[in-house]
Structure formats: C-alpha cells, structure tokens
N, C-alpha and C positions, 0 to 999 in steps of 0.2 A: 729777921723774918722767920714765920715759921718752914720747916720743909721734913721731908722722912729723908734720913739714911744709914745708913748699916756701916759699924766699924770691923767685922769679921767676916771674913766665909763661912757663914753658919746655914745648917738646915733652913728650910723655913717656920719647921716647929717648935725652933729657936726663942725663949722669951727676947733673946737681942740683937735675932737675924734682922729685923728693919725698926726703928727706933727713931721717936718724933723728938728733932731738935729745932733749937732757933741756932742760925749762922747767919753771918754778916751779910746783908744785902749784896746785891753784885754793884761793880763800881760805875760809873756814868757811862754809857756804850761808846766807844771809840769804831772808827773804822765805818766797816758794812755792819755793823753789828747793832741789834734790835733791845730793846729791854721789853720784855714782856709782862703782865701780870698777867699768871697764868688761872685760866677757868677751870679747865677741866683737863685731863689725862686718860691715854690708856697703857695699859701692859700689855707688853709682848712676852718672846720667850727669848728675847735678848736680854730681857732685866732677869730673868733666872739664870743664863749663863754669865753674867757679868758676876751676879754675886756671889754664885757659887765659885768660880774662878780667879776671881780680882779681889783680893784681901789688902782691903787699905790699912792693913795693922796699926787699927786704933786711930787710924782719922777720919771725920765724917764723910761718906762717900755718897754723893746724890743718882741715884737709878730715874729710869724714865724717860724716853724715848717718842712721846707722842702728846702732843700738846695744843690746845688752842685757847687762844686766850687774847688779851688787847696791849696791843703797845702802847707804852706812857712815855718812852723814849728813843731818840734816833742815832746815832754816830755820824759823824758831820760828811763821810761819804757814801750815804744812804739814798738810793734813789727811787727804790720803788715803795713805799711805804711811809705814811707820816703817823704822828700820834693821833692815836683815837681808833685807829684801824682792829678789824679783827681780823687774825690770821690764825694760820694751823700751820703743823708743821713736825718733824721730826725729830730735828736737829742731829749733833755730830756725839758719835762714840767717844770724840777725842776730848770732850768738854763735859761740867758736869749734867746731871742729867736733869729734868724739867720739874722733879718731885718736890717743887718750893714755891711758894707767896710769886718767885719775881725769877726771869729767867733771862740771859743773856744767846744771842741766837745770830746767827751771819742770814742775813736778808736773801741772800741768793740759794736761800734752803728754806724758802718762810713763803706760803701762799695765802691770797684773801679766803679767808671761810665762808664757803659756803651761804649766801646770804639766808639761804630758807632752812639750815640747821641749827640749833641750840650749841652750845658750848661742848655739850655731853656727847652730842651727836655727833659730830664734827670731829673731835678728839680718838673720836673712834677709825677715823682714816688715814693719816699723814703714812703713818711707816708702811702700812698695807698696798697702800695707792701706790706708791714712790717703788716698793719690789717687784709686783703685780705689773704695772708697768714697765720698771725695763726688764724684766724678763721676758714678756712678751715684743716692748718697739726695740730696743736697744739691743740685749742679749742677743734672741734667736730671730731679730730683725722681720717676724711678722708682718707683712703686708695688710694696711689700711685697708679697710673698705673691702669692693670687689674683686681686688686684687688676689685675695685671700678663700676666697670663693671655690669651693670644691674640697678645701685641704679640713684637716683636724687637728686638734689637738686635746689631748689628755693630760686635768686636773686633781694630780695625786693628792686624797686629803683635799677634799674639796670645801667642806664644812668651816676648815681653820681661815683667821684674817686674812692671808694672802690669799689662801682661794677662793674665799668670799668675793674678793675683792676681783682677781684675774677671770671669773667666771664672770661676769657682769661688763666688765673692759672685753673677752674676746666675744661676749654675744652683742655688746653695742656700735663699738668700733673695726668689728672683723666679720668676712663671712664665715669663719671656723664653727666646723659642728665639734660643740662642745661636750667631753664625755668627762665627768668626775667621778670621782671615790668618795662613797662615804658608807660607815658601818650600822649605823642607828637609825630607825623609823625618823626620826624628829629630824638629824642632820641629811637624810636622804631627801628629805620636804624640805628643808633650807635649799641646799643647794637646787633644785628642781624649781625652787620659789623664785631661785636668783637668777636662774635662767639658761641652766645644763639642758641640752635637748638628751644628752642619756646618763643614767646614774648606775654604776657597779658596785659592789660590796669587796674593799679589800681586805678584809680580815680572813678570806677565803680564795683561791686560786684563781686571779681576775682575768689573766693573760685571754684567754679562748673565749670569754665574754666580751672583753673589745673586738677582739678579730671576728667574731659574730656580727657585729656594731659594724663594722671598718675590715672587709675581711682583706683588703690591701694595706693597713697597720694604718697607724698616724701618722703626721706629719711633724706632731712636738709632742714631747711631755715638759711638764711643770711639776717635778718631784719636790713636795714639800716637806714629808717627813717621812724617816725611816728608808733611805733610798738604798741605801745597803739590804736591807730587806728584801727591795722589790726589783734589785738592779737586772737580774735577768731576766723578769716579765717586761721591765722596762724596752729592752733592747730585743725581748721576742716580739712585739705589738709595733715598734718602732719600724716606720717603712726605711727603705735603702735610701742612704745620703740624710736622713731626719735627724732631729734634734732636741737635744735632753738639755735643761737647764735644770738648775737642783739649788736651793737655796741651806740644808741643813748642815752638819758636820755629823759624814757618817761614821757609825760605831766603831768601824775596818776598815783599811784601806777598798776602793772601789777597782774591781777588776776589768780595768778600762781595756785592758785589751780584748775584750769581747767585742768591742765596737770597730774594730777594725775592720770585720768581714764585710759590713754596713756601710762602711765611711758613714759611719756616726758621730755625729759632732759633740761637743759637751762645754756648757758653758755657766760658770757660777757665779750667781749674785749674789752681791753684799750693796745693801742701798748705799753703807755708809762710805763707801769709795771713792766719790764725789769729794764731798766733806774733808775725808783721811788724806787726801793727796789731794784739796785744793787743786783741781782739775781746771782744764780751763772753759771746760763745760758744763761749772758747777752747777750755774745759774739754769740748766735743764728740770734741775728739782722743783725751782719757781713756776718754771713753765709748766711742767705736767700737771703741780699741783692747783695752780690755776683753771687749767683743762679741766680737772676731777670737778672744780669748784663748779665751772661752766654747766658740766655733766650734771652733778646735782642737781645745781636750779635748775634747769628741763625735765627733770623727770626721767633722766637715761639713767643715771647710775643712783643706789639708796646706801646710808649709811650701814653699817655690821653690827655698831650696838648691839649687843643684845642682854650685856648684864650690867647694872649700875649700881654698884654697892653702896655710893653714898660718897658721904666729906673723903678728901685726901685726909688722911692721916694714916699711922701705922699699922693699925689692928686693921682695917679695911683693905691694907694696898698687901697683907698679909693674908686675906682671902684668896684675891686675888693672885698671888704667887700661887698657893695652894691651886686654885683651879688650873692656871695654866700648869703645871706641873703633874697634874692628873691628865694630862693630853685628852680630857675630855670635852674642853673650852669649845664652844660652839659661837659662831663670828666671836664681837671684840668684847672687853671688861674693861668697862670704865667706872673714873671715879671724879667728884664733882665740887669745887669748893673747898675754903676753909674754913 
C-alpha cells in the first residue's frame, strides 16, 4: 500500500525528511482492533516532534496522528463498530502512525464521524477534541453547564488546534467567560469567530489586560505554547487556589514554585496516555469523541480546517510540516486522498 515515511531525523528542508513508499498492508485486525481505509488526515505538532526526535535509523517510520476514514475490517472482539462505518480518530503514539492507504486502530480510541462532515473536515478534529477536552472535563475537572457560571478561563494561543477547539467546548458546554490570545488581525477574528467573549495580544505584556477583563484573575488557564515564556503572567492573572493545565514541553524547567503562595495547581496533558498505558478508562476517547460528533451535527461545535493542501503524499504532507513549524498555522492542515 502506498503511505509517507521518513527513515532519518532530518530538517524538513530535507529532500528525505518524509518520502513516499509502499509497505506491506497491515495484517487482518485481531482483538479490539479496527482496519481503516484512511480518507483524510491532519498534522499536528506532534508529527514535528516525533520526527525530529525518533530516528528510525533507516526503517520506514509512518507519522500521523489524526485520521478519518472507513472501516473495511473488525477484530473478532470489536463491539462498537462494524464494516462500512465512518469514524475519526487519533490513535496511539505507540503504533505506527495513519500517513497510509490502510490503518490499524483499537476501537476504544475510534469515534462515528461526524455525519454532516466530509472526510477532510472531520480529520481536522480527533487529536484537538480529545486534548481540548480533558483539559478542560478530566484535567482541571470543569464544571458542566451552570455549574461553571461566574468562573473564567484563559486560552493561551487561542488561534492553534487545541484552542480552536477548547474555545468552542468552554463556550458550548460551560458557563466560562472565555478570554484568548492571539497575535494577528486574522487569528484575533478566528478566535472571536469561534466564540472567545474577549481577545488579548500575547506578543506584548497581557498579564494587566486580563486583570482589566477579570480584575479578581481566572479561574484556569489552558497554556498551549511557549508556557515558559508566559509562566509568570500565567500565575499573576491566575486567582488563589486556580489552575494551570499546559499541554507543550517547555524550553526550561518551569519554576513551579511560584505557585505555591496561590495553592496553584498544575496539571499536564498528553491525550496519548489513555492508549500508552491501556487505561482502564480508555474507551473515554470513544465517548468524547462521539460527544464532538453529537456537537457537530447540531450545529454547537464547527470543524478548524482551515488549510487543504490536497492528496496525501510527500511533497504536500512536507508543506504541511513547514507551516506547522513556522508556529504560524491558524486552526488545522489537512490533506485528502490518494
């Protein structure tokens, strides 16, 4: 089957940082395990840290983390899922990744798509939903609905997947006034579009324009990138006893003991922890991601697409690294077909 992968840790300027091969189909699904033919994909900035980091010294290594597509096959202890279905979905770090013709996948990390989005659309949510998500229900345990009513929270990088996505979940599912970051006329009208009731500029000293906003602090941040950067505005705007969730790896260690004077909590996702350690809550992926799906077809939540470069193949999923690497990616980049 055809698929893209990379046998070095190379730039992506690389003529043979990502390279179209054919490899051997995946074997007939045993277990909970799904075979997919995949539609569409998107990139995150987990496929730039994977392959700047993970040198399969010379053996094809598959990237790709976000996928939807149709199942053609089941593993014989498969229960929610039969062939024909279209799903979306993430999948695990620990496996390879979705950038081929046919893909192997554990059903309790696999949701129905979306019935009123395209392939392309669609592909554009699995990883985003699924962090977006427990950082807000799981991590800093958010209160539904009007439970949540009065409190805030701040959307660091608001413009990017995850907050594309968390901005849209805390204004449909939460009473949280919502404040995000973004630098650029165009990402400031994205995020304002998707439904922040206030937007700040973090390229500029933000801390005393939230406390303007919130002059009692927030109640969460959602630090998405560069949290080292922002860790002391984080924890000046942060009210007493609040909570910081941070999804990057920062540059420095984090001088966590600033948080002590606060009883400031601190808590970090990684979606793929589920998956990695076979939780025995794994099948929670299923459920959210079916939630999102619900979301969609109402009309509550919209896909992040925002760039489609075209067929999977090399030289395209090669753009795509490029943009997300210029941290100037605005929602998601996807790619569609072979």
């Amino acid at each position: 089957m055809k698929a893209v992968a990379y046998r070095q840790s190379l730039p992506i300027t690389h003529a043979n940082s990502l390279i179209d091969v054919d490899v051997p189909a995946p074997a007939a699904p045993t277990g909970r395990d799904l075979l997919v033919r995949v539609e569409a994909i998107s990139v995150n900035p987990v496929d730039v840290k994977v392959r700047m980091r993970a040198d399969p010294k010379g053996e094809n290594k598959q990237l790709g983390w976000d996928a939807a597509g149709t199942v053609v096959a089941v593993g014989p202890e498969v229960k929610l899922f039969k062939v024909g279905d279209a799903v979306y979905y993430a999948g695990s770090v620990e496996r390879p990744g979705a950038n081929a013709e046919q893909h192997l996948v554990d059903e309790r990390i696999v949701g129905h798509k979306p019935r009123s989005l395209n392939f392309a659309e669609a592909a554009a949510l699995p990883l985003t939903s699924i962090t977006a998500w427990e950082m807000l229900f799981d991590r800093l345990r958010v209160p539904r609905g009007e439970g949540s009513k009065g409190q805030s929270v701040l959307v660091l990088g608001g413009a990017g997947g995850v907050g594309s996505i968390a901005i849209q979940l805390a204004r449909r599912l939460t009473g949280l006034t919502v404040i995000a970051t973004a630098s650029r006329p165009e990402t400031q009208a994205w995020v304002r579009e998707l439904g922040a009731h206030h937007v700040v500029d973090h390229r500029e000293p933000w801390a005393a324009k939230v406390k303007q906003l919130v002059p009692e602090g927030v109640d969460y941040v959602l630090a998405l990138t560069h949290t080292e950067q922002h860790f002391d505005e984080i924890v000046e705007v942060l009210k007493p006893q609040g909570a910081l969730s941070l999804i990057d790896d920062p540059a420095e260690p984090l001088p966590i003991n600033k948080l002590k004077s606060k009883s400031l909590s601190l808590h970090w996702e990684l979606m793929f922890t589920r998956s990695r350690f076979q939780t025995p809550d794994m099948i929670a992926q299923h459920q959210l991601l079916d939630e999102v799906a619900r979301l969609v077809d109402a009309g509550q939540v919209r896909s992040t697409l925002k760039t489609n470069l075209g067929t999977i193949n090399a030289a395209h999923l090669k753009q795509a690294h490029e943009l997300i690497e210029s941290g100037r990616a605005l929602g998601k980049v996807v790619l569609s077909g072979f």
